[in-house]
N, C-alpha and C positions, 0 to 999 in steps of 0.2 A: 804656792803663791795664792795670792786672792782671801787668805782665812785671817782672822786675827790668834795673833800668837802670844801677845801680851799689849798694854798698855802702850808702849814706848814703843819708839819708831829707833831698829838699829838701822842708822845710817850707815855703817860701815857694812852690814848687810847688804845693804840696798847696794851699794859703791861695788860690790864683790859682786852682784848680779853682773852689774854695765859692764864690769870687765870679762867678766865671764861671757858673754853674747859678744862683746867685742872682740875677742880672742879666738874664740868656736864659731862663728855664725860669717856669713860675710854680711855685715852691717852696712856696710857701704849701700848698697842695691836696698831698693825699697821694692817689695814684693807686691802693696797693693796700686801702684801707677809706676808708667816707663819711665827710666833713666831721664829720660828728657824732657819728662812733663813737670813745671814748675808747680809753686803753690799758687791761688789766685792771689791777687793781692785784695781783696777781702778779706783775708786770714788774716785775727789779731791774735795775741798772746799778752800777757801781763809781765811785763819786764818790773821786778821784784824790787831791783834796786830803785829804782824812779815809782814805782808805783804808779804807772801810766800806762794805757794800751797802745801798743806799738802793732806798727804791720809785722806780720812774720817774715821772717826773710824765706826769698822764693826757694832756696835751696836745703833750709833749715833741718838737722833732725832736734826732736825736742820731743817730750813726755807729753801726752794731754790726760786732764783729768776731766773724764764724761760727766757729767752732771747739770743739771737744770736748776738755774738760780732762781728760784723762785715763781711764782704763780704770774698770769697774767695782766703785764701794769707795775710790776712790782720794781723797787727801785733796782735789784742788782740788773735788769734789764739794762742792754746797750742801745741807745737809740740814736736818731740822727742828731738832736737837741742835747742830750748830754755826753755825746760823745765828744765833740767842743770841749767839754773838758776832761775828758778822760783821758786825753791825749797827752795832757802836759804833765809835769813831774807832779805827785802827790795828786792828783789827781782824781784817781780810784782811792776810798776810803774803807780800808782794810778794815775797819773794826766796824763795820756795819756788814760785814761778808756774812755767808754762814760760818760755823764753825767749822768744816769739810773744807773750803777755800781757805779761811787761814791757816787748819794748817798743812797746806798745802805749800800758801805761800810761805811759810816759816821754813817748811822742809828744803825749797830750789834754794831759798837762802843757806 
């Protein structure tokens, strides 16, 4: 994992990882915090369909993708002023993303 092996993204790959860890692994239990500790509610995530930053839900599992949108000031920055609208559906405007976020966002779709 982690190389590139060609162009194209097999999803059906990917889909064959999750079950595979779901099946062998106990998935349930998160290894880096207790059973008990929820997320803050500070966690957002980008819910794909709405195109809006939603809270994560405190008990959530979900995939993140590490990365730094851009330099200091720049617009993919979340701030207290624009986050007023990033909230709502359409919101976030995917085609000013980098190229690494969409297709990211393309792939949960």
């Amino acid at each position: 994992h982690g190389h590139r092996l060609k162009e194209e993204v097999d999803v059906g790959l990917i889909k064959k990882w999750v079950k595979r860890c779901e099946t062998n692994h106990d998935c349930e239990s998160i290894w880096w915090r207790p059973s008990d500790e929820l997320l803050p509610d500070s966690v957002r995530m980008i819910d794909v369909t709405k195109m809006a930053l939603v809270p994560a839900p405190p008990e959530c599992r979900y995939v993140a993708l590490s990365y730094v949108w851009g330099g200091p000031g720049d617009y993919y920055w979340t701030t207290t002023e624009n986050m007023k609208t990033r909230v709502h559906s359409a919101g976030l405007d995917a085609g000013v993303l980098p190229p690494t976020i969409q297709d990211a966002i393309a792939l949960t779709r």
